[in-house]
N, C-alpha and C positions, 0 to 999 in steps of 0.2 A: 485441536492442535493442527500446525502445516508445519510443514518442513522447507526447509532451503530447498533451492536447487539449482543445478548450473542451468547455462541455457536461459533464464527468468530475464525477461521484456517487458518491456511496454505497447500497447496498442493507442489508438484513437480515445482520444477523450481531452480534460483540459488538465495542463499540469502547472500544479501551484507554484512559484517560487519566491523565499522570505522575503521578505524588504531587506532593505544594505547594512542596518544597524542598530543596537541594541546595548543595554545596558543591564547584565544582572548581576545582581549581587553588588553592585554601583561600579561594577569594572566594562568600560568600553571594549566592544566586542562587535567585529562584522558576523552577520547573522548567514549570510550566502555562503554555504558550500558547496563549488564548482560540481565535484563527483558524486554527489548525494544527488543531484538533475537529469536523472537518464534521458528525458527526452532532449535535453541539448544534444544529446549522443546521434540524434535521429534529424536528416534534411525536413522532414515532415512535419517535424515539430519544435525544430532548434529556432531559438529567438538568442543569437548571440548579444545585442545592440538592449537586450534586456526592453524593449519598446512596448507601450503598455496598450491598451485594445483603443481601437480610435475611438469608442464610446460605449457605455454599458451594454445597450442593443447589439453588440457586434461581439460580445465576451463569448466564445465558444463556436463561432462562425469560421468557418474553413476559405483561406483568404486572405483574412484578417493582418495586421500588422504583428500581432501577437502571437501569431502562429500557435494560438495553443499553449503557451507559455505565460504563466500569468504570476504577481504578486500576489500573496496572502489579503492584500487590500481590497483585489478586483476581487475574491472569491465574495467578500461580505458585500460588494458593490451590486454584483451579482445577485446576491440574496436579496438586498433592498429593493431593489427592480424588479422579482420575480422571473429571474432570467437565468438559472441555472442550467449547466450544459446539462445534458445526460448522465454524463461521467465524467466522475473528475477526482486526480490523484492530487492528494495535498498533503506537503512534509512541511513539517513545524520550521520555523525560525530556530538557527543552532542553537543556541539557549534553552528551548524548549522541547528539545528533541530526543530527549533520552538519553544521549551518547554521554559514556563517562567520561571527565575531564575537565569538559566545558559546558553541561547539564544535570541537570538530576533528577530523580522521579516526581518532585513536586512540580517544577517547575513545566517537567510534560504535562501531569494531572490538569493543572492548570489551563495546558493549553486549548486538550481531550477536551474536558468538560464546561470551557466557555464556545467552542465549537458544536458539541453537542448541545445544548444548551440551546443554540441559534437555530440549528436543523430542526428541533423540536419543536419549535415557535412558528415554525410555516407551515401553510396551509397544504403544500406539498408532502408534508411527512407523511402524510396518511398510504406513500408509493415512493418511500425512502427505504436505503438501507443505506448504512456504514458498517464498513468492513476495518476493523482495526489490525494492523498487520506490523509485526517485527523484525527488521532486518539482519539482527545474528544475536549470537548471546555466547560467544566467544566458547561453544561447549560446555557452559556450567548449566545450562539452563535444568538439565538433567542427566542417567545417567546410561538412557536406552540406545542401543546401536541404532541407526541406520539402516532400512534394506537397500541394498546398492543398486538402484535399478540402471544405472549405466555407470562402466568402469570404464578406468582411466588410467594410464601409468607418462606421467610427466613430471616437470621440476615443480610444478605449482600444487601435485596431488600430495595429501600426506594420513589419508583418512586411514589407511589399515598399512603403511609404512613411507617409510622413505619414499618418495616419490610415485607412490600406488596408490590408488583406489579398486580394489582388489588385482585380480592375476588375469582375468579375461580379454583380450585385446578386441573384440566385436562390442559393438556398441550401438546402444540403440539413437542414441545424437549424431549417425551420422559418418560415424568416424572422427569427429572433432575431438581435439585433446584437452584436459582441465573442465569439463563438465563431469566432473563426480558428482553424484547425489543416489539418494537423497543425503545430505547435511545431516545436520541437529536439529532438534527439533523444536518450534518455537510458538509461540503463543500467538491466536487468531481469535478475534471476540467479534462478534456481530451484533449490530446493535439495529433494529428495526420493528416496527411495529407486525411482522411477518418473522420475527424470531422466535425460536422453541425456547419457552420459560422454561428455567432450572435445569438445562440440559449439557450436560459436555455432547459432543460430540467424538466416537473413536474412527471414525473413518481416514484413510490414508489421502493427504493432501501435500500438494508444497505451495510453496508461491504462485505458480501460473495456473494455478484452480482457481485464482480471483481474474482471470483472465481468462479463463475459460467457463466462468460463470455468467462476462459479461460477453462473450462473443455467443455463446449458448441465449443469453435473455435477446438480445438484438439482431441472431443470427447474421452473424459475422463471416462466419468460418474462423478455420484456423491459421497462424503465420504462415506458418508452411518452414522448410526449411531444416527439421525436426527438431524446434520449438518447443520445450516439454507441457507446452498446453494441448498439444496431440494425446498426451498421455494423464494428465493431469488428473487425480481425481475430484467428485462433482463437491462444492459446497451445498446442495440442493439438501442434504440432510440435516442443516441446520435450519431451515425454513418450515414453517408452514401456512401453506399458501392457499389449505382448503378451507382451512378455519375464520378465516379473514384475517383485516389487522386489529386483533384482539389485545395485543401485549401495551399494556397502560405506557404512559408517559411518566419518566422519572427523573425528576429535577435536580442537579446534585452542584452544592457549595464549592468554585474552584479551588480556593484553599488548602478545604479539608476536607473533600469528598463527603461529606455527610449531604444523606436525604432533605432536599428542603422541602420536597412536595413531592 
């Protein structure tokens, strides 16, 4: 399990974004949602003009017209070429993306495991991981508190009342206001040929442990700024990296999630 948390960034790497249009369920539907794009958020990595990389060789290249900013297209374009960045975050096309209203769990499944599906297939996987990560769960997800490791008391806080995230007014964010956390608690699956068969994991994480996993493997350092990847705890105990990449390949029907191989 990770946890929300306020404060949660993005760093250097390529990030996905859907193509303009889709159809599910036979109802017409734009696929791009503006706020779901954090790195639009960032000079470093905004691609407002949506401009697509000047050629496969250049998908992940710092410079680029793309700025890092990619459609779901380039990712597969990407794969074809054997030119995958290092790092790279990618959110489903709205239809396939979980969110209630305008998606639904099959239609993510679907997306998850013709994705997976393609990473499995390169020669590369043998020093792949995917991190699958969820962005809220509206508090149903379960029904265990939270440890407050930075409090808050503003109009956007409301985790233990009206306007509070506990009564402490020190904080370890900085002094920034509306970074309560940790959240609720939400569901993180790794999927690698270096991941621990049959295991949960209970160690204490949030969001920016996947962000601090990858500034940890590439020695990055951290944002800075008090970012809670300063604090974050390691995903390192879901791995094992002495054993080799032991954990089999597993083939699974988008559909209907069944084993094919």
């Amino acid at each position: 399990m990770r946890r929300t948390s306020a404060g949660d960034g993005l760093r250097a790497g390529s990030a996905i974004a859907p193509p303009a249009t889709s159809t599910p369920q036979g109802s017409p539907r734009g696929d791009y949602v503006p706020h779901h794009q954090p790195f639009q958020h960032y000079a470093s990595t905004a691609n407002p003009q949506h401009l697509p990389p000047s050629s496969a060789s250049r998908i992940g290249w710092q410079g680029d017209q793309a700025n890092h900013q990619y459609d779901l297209q380039d990712f597969s374009t990407a794969m074809a070429a054997r030119n995958l960045p290092a790092v790279s975050f990618i959110k489903a096309a709205a239809y396939q993306d979980g969110n209630p209203g305008y998606s639904d769990p099959l239609f993510e499944q679907t997306f998850l495991v013709n994705l997976i599906n393609q990473l499995e297939s390169l020669k590369q996987w043998s020093s792949t991981a995917i991190i699958l990560a969820w962005d809220d769960s509206g508090g149903w997800y379960d029904h265990v508190m939270p440890p407050i490791v930075n409090e808050s008391q503003s109009a956007r806080d409301a985790l233990s009342g009206p306007g509070t995230c506990g009564t402490n007014p020190a904080r370890v964010g900085g002094g920034y206001e509306a970074r309560c956390g940790y959240g609720t608690r939400l569901p993180l699956l790794i999927v690698s040929p270096y991941a621990k068969q049959n295991f949960v994991d209970h160690s204490v994480t949030d969001q920016t442990s996947i962000l601090r996993f990858i500034e940890d493997n590439w020695g990055l350092g951290r944002i800075g700024d008090f970012s809670y990847d300063a604090q974050a705890g390691s995903l390192s105990n879901l791995f094992d990296f002495k054993s080799g990449h032991t954990a089999s390949k597993v083939f699974l029907d988008p559909p209907t999630g069944r084993v094919i191989h």
